[in-house]
C-alpha positions as a Markdown table, in Angstrom:
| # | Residue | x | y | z |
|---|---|---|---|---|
| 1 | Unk | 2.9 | -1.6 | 42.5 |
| 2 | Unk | 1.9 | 0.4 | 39.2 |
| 3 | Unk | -2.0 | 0.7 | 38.5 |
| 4 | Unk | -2.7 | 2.2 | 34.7 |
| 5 | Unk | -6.5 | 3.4 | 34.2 |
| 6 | Unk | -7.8 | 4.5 | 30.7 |
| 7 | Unk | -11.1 | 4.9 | 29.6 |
| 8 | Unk | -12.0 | 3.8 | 26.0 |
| 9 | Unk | -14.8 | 2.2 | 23.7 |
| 10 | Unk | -16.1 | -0.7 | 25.1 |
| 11 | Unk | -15.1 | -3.7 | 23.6 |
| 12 | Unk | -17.1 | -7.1 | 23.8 |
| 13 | Unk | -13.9 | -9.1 | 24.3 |
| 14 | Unk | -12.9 | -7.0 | 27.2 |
| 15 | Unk | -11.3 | -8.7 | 30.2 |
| 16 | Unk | -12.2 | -9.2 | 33.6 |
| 17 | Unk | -10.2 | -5.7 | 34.8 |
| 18 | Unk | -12.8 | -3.8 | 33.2 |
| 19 | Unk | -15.6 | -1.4 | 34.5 |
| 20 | Unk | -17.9 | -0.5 | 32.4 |
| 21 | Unk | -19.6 | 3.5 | 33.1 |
| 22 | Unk | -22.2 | 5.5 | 32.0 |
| 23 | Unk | -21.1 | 8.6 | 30.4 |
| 24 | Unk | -24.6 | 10.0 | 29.2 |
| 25 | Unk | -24.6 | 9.1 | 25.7 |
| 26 | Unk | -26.5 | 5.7 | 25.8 |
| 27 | Unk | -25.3 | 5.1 | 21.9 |
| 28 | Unk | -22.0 | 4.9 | 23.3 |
| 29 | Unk | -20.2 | 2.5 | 25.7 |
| 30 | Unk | -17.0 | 3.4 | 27.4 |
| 31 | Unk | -15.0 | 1.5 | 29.9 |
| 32 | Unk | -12.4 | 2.0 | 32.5 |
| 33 | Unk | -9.4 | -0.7 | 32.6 |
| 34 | Unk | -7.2 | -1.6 | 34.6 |
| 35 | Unk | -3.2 | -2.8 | 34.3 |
| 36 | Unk | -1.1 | -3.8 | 36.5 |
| 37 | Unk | 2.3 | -4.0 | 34.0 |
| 38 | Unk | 4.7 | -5.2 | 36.0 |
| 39 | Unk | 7.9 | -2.7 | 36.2 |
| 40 | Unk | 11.4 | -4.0 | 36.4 |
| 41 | Unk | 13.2 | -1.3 | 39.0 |
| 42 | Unk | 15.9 | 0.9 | 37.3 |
| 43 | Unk | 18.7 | 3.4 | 37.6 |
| 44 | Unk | 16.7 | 6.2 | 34.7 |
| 45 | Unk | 20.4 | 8.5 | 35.8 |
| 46 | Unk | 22.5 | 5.5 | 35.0 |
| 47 | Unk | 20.6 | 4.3 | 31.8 |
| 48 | Unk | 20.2 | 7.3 | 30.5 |
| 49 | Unk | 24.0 | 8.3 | 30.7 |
| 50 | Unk | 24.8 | 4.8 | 29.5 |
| 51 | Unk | 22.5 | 5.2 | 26.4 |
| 52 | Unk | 24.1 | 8.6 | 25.8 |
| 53 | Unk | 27.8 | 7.1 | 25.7 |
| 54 | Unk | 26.8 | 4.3 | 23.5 |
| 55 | Unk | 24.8 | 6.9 | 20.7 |
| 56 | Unk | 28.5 | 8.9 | 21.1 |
| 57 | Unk | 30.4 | 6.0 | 20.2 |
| 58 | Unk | 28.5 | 4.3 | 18.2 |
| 59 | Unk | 27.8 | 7.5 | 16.3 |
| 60 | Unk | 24.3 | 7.3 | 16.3 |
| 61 | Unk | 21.4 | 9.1 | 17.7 |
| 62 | Unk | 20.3 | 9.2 | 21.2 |
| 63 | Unk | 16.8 | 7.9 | 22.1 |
| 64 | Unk | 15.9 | 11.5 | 23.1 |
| 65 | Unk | 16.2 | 14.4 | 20.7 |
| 66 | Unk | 17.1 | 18.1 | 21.5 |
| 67 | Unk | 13.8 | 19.1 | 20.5 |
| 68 | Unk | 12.5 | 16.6 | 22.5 |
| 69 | Unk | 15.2 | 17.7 | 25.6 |
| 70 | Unk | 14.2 | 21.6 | 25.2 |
| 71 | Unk | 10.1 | 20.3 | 25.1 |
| 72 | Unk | 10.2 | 18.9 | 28.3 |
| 73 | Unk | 12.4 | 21.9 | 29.9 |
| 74 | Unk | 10.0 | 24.2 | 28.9 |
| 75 | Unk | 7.1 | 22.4 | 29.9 |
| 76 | Unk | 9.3 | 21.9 | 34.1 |
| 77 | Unk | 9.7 | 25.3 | 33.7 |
| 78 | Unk | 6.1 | 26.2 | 33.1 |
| 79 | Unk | 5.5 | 23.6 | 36.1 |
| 80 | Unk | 7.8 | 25.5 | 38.2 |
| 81 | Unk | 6.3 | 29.0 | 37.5 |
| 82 | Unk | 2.8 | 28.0 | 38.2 |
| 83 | Unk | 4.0 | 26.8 | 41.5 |
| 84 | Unk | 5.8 | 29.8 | 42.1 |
| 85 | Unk | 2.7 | 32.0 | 41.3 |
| 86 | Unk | 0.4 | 29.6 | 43.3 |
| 87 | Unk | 3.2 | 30.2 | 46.1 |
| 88 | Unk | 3.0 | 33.8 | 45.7 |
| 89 | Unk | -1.1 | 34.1 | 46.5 |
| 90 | Unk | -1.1 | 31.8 | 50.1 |
């Protein structure tokens, strides 16, 4: 089961899966909520290949740019350099 906790604004219309806090600033409100969004399981591998076929034959674009593809390799292999230098110092 997925849990999903953001803090915002408080809201007066707020549901029950809310908590409201006390962040210092008595002028301002904030809550936590809770969501439970209920997640249908998936192949991401499978769907993502599947997607990538169909934006080749269809000629269209895929859901995912390059730009977007190089972003998020550069930010794993940022990941995987601070863990490699954390390795390093034990």
């Amino acid at each position: 089961m997925t849990e999903i906790l953001t803090m915002s604004d408080a809201n007066p219309d707020e549901d029950a899966f809310t908590i409201e806090i006390n962040t210092g600033d008595a002028s301002k409100k904030r809550v936590i909520k809770m969501d439970k969004p209920v997640i249908t399981p998936v192949n991401a591998i499978k769907m993502e290949l599947e997607q990538f076929a169909k934006a080749i034959i269809n000629d269209t674009d895929t859901p995912v740019t390059i730009e977007d593809g190089y972003r998020a390799l550069q930010v794993a292999h940022m990941i995987l350099h601070k863990i490699e230098k954390n390795v390093a110092y034990r």
